[in-house]
Every structure is written in C-alpha cells, then in structure tokens.
C-alpha positions in Angstrom: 10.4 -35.4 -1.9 11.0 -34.7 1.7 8.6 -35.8 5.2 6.8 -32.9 7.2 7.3 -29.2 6.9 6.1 -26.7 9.4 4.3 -24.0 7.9 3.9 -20.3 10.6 1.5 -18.2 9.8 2.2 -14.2 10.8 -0.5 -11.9 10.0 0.8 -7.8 11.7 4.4 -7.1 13.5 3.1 -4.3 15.7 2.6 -3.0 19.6 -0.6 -3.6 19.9 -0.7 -6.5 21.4 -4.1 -7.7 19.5 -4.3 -11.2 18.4 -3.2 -11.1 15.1 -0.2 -8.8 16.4 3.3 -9.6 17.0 6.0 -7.5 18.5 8.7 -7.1 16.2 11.1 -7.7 19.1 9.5 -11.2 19.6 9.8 -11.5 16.1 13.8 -10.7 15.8 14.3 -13.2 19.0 12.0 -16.0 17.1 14.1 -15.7 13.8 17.3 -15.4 15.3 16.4 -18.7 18.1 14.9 -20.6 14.6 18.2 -19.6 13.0 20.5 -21.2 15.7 18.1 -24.1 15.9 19.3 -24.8 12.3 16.3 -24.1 10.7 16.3 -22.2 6.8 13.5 -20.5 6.2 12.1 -21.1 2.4 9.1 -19.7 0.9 5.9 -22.0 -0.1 7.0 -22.2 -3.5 10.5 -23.5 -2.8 8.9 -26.4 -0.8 6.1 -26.7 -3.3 9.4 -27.5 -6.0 10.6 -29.8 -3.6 7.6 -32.0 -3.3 7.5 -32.2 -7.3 11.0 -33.1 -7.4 12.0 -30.0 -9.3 14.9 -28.7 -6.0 16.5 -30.1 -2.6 15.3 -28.5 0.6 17.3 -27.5 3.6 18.1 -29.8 6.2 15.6 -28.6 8.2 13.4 -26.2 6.2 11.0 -24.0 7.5 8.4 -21.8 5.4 6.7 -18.6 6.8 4.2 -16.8 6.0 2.5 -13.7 6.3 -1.6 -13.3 5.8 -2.8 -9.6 4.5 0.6 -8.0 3.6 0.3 -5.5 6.8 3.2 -2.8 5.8 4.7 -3.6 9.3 6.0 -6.9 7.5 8.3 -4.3 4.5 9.1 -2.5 7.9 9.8 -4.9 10.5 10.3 -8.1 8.7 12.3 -7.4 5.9 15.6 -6.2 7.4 15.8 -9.5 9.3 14.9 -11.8 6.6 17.2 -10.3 4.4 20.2 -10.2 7.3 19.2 -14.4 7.4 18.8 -14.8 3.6 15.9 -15.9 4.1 12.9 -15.6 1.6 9.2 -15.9 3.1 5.2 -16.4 1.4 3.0 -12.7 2.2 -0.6 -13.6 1.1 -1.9 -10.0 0.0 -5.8 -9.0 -0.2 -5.9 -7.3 -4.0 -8.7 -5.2 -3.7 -6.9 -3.5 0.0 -3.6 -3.2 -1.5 -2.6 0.5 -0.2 -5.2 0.4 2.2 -6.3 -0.3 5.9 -7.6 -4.0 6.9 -11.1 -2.1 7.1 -12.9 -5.1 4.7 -17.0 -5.7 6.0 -15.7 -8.9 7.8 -13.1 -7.9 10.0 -14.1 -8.4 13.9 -14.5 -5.1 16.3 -11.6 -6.4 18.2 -8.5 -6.4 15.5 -6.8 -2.9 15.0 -7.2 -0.7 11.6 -3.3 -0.8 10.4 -1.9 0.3 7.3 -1.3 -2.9 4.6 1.7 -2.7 1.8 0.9 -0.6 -1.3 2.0 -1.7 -4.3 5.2 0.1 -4.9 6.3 -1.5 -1.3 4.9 -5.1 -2.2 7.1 -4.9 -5.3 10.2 -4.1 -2.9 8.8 -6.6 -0.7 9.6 -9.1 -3.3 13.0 -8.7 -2.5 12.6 -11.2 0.4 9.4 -12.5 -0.7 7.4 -14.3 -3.1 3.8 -12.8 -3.0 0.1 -14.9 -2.8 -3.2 -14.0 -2.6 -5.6 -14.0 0.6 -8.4 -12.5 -1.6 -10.2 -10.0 -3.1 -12.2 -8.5 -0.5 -11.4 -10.9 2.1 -14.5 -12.9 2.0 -14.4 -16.0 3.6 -15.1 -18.8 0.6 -17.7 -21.4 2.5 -20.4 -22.8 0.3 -22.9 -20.1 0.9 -21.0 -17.9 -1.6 -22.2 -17.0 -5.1 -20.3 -18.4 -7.9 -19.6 -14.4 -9.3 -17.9 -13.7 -5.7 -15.8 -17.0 -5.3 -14.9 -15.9 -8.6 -13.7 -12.6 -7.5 -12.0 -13.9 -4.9 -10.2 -16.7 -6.5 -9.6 -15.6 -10.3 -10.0 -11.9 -10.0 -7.3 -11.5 -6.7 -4.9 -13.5 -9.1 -5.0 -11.0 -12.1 -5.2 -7.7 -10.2 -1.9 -8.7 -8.2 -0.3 -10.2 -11.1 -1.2 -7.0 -12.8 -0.4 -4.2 -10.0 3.4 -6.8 -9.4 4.3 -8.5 -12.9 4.9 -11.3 -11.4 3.5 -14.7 -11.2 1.2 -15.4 -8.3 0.8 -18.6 -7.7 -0.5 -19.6 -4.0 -3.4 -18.8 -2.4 -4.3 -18.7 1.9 -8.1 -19.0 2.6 -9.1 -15.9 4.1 -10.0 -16.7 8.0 -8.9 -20.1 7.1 -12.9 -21.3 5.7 -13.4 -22.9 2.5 -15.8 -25.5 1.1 -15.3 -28.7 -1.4 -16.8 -26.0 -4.4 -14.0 -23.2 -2.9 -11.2 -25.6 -3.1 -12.1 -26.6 -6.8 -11.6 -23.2 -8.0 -8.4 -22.3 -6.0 -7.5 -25.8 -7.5 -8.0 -24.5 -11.1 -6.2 -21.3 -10.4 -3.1 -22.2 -8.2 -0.4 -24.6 -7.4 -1.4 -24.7 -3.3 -3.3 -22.7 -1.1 -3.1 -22.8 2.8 -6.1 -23.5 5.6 -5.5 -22.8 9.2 -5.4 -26.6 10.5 -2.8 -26.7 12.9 -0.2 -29.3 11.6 2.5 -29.6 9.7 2.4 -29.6 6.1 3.0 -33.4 3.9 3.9 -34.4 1.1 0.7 -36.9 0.6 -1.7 -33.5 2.3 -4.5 -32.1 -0.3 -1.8 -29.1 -1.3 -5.2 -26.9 -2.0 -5.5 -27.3 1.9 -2.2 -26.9 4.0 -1.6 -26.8 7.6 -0.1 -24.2 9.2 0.9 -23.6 12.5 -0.3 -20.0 13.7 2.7 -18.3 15.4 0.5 -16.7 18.3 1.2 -20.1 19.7 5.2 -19.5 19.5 4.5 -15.9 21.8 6.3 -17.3 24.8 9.7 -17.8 24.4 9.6 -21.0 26.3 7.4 -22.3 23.4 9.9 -20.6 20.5 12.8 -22.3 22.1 10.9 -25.9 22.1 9.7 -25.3 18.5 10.7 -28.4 16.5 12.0 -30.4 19.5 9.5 -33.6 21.4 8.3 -30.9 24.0 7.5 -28.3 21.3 5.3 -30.6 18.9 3.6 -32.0 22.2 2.4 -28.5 23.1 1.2 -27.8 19.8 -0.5 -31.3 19.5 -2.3 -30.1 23.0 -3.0 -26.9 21.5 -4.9 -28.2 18.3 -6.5 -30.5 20.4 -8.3 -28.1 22.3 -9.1 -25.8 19.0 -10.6 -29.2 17.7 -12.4 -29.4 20.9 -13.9 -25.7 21.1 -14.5 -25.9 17.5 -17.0 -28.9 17.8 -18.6 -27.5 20.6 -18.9 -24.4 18.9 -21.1 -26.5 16.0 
C-alpha cells in the first residue's frame, strides 16, 4: 500500500498547439525535469499491484498516461520513455485503431491526426501497457442505451484484446463523463478505470473513478519545475478550484 499517486493525462504530442496537443519538445524537457526530480514513471497497472499488495512502488512513483493512442505517442514518446525505462498506460479507442480521431463527438476545434494502428500499438507495448477509451468514443452518462454502454465497455475490451493478444485491463472514460449505471459495467469488466477529476489518485479512491491530473496544466515550465513540490500542488489545487467553479456554473 502506498499514500497518493499523481496520475498525467497526455492525449497528442504534436505542433499544433490545440488543446489536447503537446509539443514533443515540452514533452522531452517534462520527462527529463520529472526524471531529475526523482520521479519513476510506472504504468496504472504497476500502481494498481501496489495498492493490492502484490509489488513495491518507487520512491516517488509517477504514472502517465496517454488517452486515444494518437501515433505521435509510438513517434515522439517512445524513444524517451524507453531512454528512461520508463513504462506508461495509452487508453486506445477500438473501433479507430488505424484511423483519424474523426468519431461523431469530437469538437470543431481539435485537429484530425493520425491514431496508432495495430501493428504500431503492438510495438507500442514495448513501453506500454495498453487500455481502452472506448469503442466509438461515446461519452458513457446515463442517457446511453444499455446495447451502446455495452459496446463501449465489453465490446472495446475484446476487439483490443483480439487486434493485441494481450490482456486489457483498464479503462479511461472517454471525455472524462460517466454515470453510477457506466461505472458498474466498467466495474464488471476492469480492474480500474480513470475520470478527469483533477487530483491525485488514493489508495481508499473508488479505483473505477481515478483522478488525474491533465498535463495542459504542466505547459509552462515554471509549473513542470514546481510539479510535486508545496508551490506546484497549490497551483493545481487553484486550478481544480476554478474547473469546480466553471463547472457548476455551467449546470
């Protein structure tokens, strides 16, 4: 058993500068300032072990994570995982393996890229341990029929443990919604899944609805270079504040 784990959330490494886009030079300096910080990046599994008693973490572990399995993660990500030894979570959508991000629910705003086929989500397995984000991306609130939760939950499992041979076992909500009936069938079908709450991940937290803490918040290198210190988790704390606060206002 170990206390609180921050979870990051990637989603593309590209130029575009879009808001679920990353530079892959911002990436490099994140990993290499985490890396000199101390931190060892583990996948979701390795922590789930640890919470069951089944392994021993890191000193100071850190999981990552990647939602949609854009290709820019093999290209990009890979060399410098693999130059750390580090091993990371990529939540692929089964029914857009080898396709574009084009699913019906995708905003205007967020740039058509290329997403890992399966040949390259097999060779992303080298440096990563693959979950699923999905069938067709839908998000899973309680408006959903019981045939497409099912899709989305059951069905994403057995296509990409069919197109991989390989266990999947971890799940990431797609745009981070899900309701009490959505969370009782990834419970049936996984050992965790991940939300979009912005917090760190415990040992006592419902591990069908984990925090994460989306790395758009870590752009500015001031912010990367106070992660995991007193200044860093009181800008985050002010930052999931004020999605808490627009969120409410929102409803």
């Amino acid at each position: 058993m170990t206390g609180a784990v921050p979870i990051l959330t990637y989603h593309s490494l590209d130029e575009s500068g879009s808001v679920i886009s990353l530079s892959p030079a911002v990436f490099r300096r994140q990993m290499a300032a985490f890396a000199r910080r101390g931190f060892r990046i583990v996948p979701l599994g390795e922590l789930l072990d640890a919470w069951s008693g089944k392994t021993a973490l890191p000193a100071r572990p850190l999981v990552v994570t990647f939602d949609d399995a854009f290709r820019g993660v093999l290209e990009h990500a890979a060399p410098v995982l693999a130059d750390l030894g580090a091993r990371v979570t990529v939540f692929a959508v089964a029914g857009y393996v080898g396709r574009t991000n084009d699913w019906p629910t995708q905003p205007a705003g967020v740039p058509r890229l290329p997403l890992c086929s399966w040949a390259e989500l097999r060779e992303l397995g080298q440096v990563a341990e693959i979950g699923a984000h999905g069938f067709d991306h839908r998000p899973l609130g309680e408006g959903l029929d019981s045939g497409a939760l099912m899709r989305e939950v059951h069905d994403s499992r057995r296509a990409l443990e069919d197109g991989l041979g390989a266990a999947v076992t971890s799940f990431a909500y797609p745009y981070g919604i899900h309701g009490p009936t959505a969370r009782e069938a990834v419970r049936a079908h996984y050992r965790a899944a991940c939300g979009v709450t912005l917090k760190k991940a415990s040992p006592g937290d419902d591990r069908h609805d984990l925090g994460r803490i989306d790395a758009y918040y870590l752009r500015p290198r001031a912010a990367t270079l106070a992660f995991g210190t007193p200044m860093g988790e009181l800008y985050l704390s002010v930052r999931a504040l004020g999605r808490s606060l627009r969120a409410r206002a929102a409803s």
